[in-house]
Each structure stands twice: as C-alpha cells, then as structure tokens.
C-alpha positions as CSV (number, residue, x, y, z in Angstrom):
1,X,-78.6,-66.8,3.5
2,X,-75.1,-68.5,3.5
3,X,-72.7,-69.8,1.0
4,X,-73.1,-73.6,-0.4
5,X,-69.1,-74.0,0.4
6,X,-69.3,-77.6,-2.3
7,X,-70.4,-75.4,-5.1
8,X,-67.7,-72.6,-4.3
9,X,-65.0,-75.1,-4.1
10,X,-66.0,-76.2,-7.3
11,X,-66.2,-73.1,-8.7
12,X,-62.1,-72.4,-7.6
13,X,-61.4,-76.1,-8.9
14,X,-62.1,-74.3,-12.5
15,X,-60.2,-71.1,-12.0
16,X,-57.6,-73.5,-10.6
17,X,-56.9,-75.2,-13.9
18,X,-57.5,-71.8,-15.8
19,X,-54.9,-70.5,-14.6
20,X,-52.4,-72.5,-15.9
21,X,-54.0,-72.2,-19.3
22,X,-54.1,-68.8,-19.8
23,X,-50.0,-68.6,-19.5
24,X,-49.7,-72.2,-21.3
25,X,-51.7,-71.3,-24.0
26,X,-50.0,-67.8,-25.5
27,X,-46.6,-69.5,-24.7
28,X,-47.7,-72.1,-27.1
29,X,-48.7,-69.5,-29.7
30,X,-46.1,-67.5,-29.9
31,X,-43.7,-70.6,-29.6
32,X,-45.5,-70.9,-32.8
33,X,-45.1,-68.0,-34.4
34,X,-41.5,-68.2,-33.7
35,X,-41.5,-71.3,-35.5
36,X,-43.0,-70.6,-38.6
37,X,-41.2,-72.3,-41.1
38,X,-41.6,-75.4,-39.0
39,X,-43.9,-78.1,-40.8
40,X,-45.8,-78.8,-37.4
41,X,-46.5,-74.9,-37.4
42,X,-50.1,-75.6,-37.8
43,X,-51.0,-78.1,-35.5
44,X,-49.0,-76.4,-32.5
45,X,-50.8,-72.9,-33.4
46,X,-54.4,-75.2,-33.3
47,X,-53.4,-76.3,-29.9
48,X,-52.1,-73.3,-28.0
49,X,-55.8,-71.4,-29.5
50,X,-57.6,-74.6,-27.9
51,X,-55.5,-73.9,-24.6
52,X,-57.1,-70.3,-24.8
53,X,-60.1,-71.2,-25.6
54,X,-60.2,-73.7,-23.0
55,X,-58.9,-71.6,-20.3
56,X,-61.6,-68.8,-21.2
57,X,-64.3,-71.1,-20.8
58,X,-63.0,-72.5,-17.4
59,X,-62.8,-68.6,-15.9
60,X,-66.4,-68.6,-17.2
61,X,-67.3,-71.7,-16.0
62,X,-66.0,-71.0,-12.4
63,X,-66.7,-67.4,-12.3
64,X,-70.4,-68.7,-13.2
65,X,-70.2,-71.5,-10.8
66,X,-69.0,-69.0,-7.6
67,X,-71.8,-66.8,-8.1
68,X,-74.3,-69.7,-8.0
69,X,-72.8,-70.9,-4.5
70,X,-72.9,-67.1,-3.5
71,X,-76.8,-66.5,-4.4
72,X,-78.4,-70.0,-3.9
73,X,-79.3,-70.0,-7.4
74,X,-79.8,-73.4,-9.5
C-alpha cells in the first residue's frame, strides 16, 4: 500500500489557500464590525463570512482529499 503523492499534493494545494482565508476572513469581519456606521457595512460583513465559509470548505476539501491519497480510496 503506498501513498498516490498527485492526490496528496492536491490535497495541501487546498489547505494551502485555506490558510490564508481563515486569517483574511475574521480580519474582514471584524474590520466590519468596527465600521458599522459605514454604508458599505453590509457588503464587507457578506464577504469576510464568504472568506470563512470558503476557507472551511477548502480544510474540508483537502483534509478529505489527503485521506483519499492515504487509503487508495476513490
């Protein structure tokens, strides 16, 4: 049994650009919060949620996608 090494690099691509969401994103929010009085409050508070959002699905994703390498599975 060894490791598909394609499908585990893939799977660290993802955590690779999580990373960098997961501090972007509550910056973003809070930057926000900070702001509220701000008539772009809104919209900026929508995007740093999609930012976490995005970066939870990406650990997911990768997290998923090492395992696969690791156990051969489809």
């Amino acid at each position: 049994m060894s490791t598909n090494k394609e499908v585990l690099y893939k799977g660290i691509k993802f955590l690779s650009f999580a990373l960098p969401l997961m501090f972007i994103g509550p910056s973003v929010i809070f930057s926000s919060f900070k702001n509220q009085n701000h008539p772009f409050y809104i919209p900026i508070l929508g995007i740093g949620i999609i930012l976490c959002l995005l970066a939870i699905f990406l650990i997911f994703k990768g997290i998923q996608t090492i395992m696969r390498s690791l156990f051969n599975g489809n």
